[in-house]
C-alpha positions as CSV (number, residue, x, y, z in Angstrom):
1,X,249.3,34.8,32.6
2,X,252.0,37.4,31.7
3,X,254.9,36.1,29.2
4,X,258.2,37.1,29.4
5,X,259.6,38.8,26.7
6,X,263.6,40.3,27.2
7,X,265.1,42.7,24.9
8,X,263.5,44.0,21.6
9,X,261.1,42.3,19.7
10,X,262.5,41.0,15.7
11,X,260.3,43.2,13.3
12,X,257.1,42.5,11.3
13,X,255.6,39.0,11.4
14,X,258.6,37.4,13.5
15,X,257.8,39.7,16.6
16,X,253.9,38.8,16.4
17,X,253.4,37.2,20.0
18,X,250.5,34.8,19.0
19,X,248.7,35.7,22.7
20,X,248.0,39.0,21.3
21,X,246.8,38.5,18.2
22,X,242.8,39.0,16.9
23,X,242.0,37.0,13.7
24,X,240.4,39.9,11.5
25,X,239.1,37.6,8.8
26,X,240.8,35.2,6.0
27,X,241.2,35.6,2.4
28,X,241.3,32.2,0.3
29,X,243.9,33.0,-2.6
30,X,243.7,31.3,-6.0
31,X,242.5,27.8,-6.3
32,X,246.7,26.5,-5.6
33,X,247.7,28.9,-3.1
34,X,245.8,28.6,0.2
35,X,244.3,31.4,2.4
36,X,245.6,34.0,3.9
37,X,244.5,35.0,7.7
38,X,244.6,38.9,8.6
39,X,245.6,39.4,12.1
40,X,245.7,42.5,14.1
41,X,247.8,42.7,17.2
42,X,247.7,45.6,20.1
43,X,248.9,48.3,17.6
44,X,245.6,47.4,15.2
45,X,248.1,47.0,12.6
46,X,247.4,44.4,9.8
47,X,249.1,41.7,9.2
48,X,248.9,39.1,6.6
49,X,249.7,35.5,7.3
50,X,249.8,32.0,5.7
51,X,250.8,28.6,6.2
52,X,254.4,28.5,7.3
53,X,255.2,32.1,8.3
54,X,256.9,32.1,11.3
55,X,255.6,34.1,14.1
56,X,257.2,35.1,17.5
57,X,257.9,31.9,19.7
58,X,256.3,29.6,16.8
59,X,254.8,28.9,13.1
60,X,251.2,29.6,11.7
61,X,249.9,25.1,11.1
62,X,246.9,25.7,9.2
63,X,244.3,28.5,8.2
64,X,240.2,27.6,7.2
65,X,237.7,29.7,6.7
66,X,237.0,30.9,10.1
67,X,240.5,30.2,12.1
68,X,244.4,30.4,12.3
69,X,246.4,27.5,13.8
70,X,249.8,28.4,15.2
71,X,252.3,25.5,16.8
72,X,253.7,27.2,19.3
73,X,257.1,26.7,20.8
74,X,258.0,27.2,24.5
75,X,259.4,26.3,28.0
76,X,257.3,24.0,30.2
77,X,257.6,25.0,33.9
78,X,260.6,22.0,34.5
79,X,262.4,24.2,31.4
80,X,261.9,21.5,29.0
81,X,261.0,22.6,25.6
82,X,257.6,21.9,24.8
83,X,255.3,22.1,22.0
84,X,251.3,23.3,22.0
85,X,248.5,24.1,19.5
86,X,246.5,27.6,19.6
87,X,243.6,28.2,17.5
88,X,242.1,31.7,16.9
89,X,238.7,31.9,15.5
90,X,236.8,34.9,14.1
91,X,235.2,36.9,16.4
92,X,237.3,36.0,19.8
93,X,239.1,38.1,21.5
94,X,243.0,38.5,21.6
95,X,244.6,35.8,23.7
96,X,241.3,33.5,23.8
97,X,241.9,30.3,22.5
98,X,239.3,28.0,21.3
């Protein structure tokens, strides 16, 4: 499936489309704040991404040790705004979900 995507893409994290992203691996931070997933997208360029950051057409949910949750915002085919979970795990590649 190809997505459609009009005009120029926002810069840094907010123009990560989450279909073309590779979970690289994930770095837990101190004992309060969380981990952080590294993502690469077709560029190879790192990115670093925690709970809450908002990504293009949605927002990361949750990061464990081995995967990145996204909640991901978009049109069903009526045009009704829908609502669906993607999980990328270490190791698949970009656009596989699991």
């Amino acid at each position: 499936k190809q997505e459609d995507f009009r005009g120029p893409m926002p810069p840094g994290k907010r123009g990560l489309v989450i279909s073309q992203l590779r979970l690289q691996g994930v770095v837990r931070q101190d004992a309060d704040k969380g981990m952080i997933a590294v993502v690469t997208n077709q560029t190879n360029r790192a990115y670093f991404l925690r709970v809450h950051d908002e990504v293009y057409h949605g927002v990361v949910s949750m990061i464990t040790a081995e995967s990145i949750h996204f909640k991901e915002n978009r049109l069903d085919n009526n045009g009704r705004p829908e609502t669906r979970d993607i999980v990328l795990k270490l190791g698949s590649p970009p656009g596989e979900e699991r």
